[in-house]
C-alpha positions as CSV (number, residue, x, y, z in Angstrom):
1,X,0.0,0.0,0.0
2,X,2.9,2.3,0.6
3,X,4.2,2.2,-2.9
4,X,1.0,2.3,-4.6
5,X,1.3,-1.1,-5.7
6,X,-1.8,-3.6,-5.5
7,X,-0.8,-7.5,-4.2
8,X,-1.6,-9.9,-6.8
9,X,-0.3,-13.0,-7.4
10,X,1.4,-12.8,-10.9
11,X,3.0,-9.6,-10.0
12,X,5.9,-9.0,-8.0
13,X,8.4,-5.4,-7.1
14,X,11.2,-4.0,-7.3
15,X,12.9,-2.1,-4.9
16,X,16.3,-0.1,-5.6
17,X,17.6,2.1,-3.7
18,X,21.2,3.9,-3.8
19,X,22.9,4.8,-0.6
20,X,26.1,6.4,-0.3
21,X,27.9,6.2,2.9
22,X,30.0,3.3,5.0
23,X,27.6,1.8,7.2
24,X,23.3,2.0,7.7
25,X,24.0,5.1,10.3
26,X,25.9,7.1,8.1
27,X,24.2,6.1,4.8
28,X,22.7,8.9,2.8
29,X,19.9,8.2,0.0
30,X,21.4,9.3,-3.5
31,X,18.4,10.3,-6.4
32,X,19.2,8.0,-9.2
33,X,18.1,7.2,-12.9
34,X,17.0,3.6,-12.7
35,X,16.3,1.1,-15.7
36,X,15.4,-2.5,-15.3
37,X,14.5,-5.2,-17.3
38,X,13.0,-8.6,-16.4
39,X,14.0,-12.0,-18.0
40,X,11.7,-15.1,-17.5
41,X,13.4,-18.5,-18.7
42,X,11.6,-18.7,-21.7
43,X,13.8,-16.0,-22.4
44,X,10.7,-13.3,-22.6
45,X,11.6,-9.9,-21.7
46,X,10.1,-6.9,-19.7
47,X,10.9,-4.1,-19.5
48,X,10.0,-2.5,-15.4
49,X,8.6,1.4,-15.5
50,X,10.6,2.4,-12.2
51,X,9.4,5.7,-10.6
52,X,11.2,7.6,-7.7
53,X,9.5,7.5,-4.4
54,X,10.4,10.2,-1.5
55,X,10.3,9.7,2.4
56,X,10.5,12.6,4.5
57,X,12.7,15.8,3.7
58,X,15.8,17.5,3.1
59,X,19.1,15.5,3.3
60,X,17.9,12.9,5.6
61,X,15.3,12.0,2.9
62,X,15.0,8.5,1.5
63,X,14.8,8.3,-2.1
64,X,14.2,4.6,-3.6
65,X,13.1,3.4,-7.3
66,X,10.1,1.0,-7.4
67,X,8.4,-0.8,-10.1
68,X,6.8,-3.7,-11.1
69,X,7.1,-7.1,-13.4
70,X,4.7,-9.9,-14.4
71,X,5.3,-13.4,-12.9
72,X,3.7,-17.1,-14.2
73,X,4.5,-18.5,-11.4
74,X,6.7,-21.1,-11.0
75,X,9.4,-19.5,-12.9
76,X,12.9,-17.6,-11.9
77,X,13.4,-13.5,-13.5
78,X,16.5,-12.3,-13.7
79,X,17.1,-9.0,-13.5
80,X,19.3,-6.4,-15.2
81,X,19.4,-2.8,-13.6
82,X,21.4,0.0,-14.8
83,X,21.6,2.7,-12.4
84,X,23.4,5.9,-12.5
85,X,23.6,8.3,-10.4
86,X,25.7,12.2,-9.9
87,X,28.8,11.0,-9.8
88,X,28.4,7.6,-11.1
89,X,26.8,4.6,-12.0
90,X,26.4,0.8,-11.8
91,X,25.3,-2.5,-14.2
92,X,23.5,-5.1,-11.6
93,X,22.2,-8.5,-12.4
94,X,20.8,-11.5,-9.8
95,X,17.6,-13.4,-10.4
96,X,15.3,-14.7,-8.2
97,X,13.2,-17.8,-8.1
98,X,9.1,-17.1,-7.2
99,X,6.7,-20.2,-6.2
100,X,2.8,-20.3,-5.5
């Protein structure tokens, strides 16, 4: 409910967020330019609408990226991110497996 995202079964979300900083108490939210794609293993591919989403104010803010991607579940997506952010950037891939 707090993203705006309705619970269904054959959708799942992703969550990015960027943090600069050495540990969780000194971490600092960074606004970034996310792009995400979703791969089943029929080799079918998605492309995720990611929108920024913004928790309080100022520099303590939290800024994260959140979007969605269709599931048939069982199957596995992997994922491929591109982020970049001021100052620079990042190429991320993992996959996860989803079950009934």
């Amino acid at each position: 409910r707090q993203y705006g995202i309705t619970r269904a079964d054959d959708t799942v979300m992703l969550l990015v967020s960027v943090r600069k900083g050495v540990d969780d108490a000194t971490a600092v939210s960074l606004p970034a330019r996310v792009t995400a794609t979703a791969i089943d293993l029929r080799g079918n591919r998605q492309a995720i609408a990611m929108r920024e989403l913004r928790s309080g104010d100022g520099p303590d803010a939290l800024v994260d990226a959140v979007g969605i991607a269709g599931v048939d579940v069982p199957d596995t997506l992997r994922f491929e991110l591109d982020v970049a952010y001021a100052g620079g950037g990042a190429q991320l891939a993992f996959a996860r497996d989803f079950h009934p």
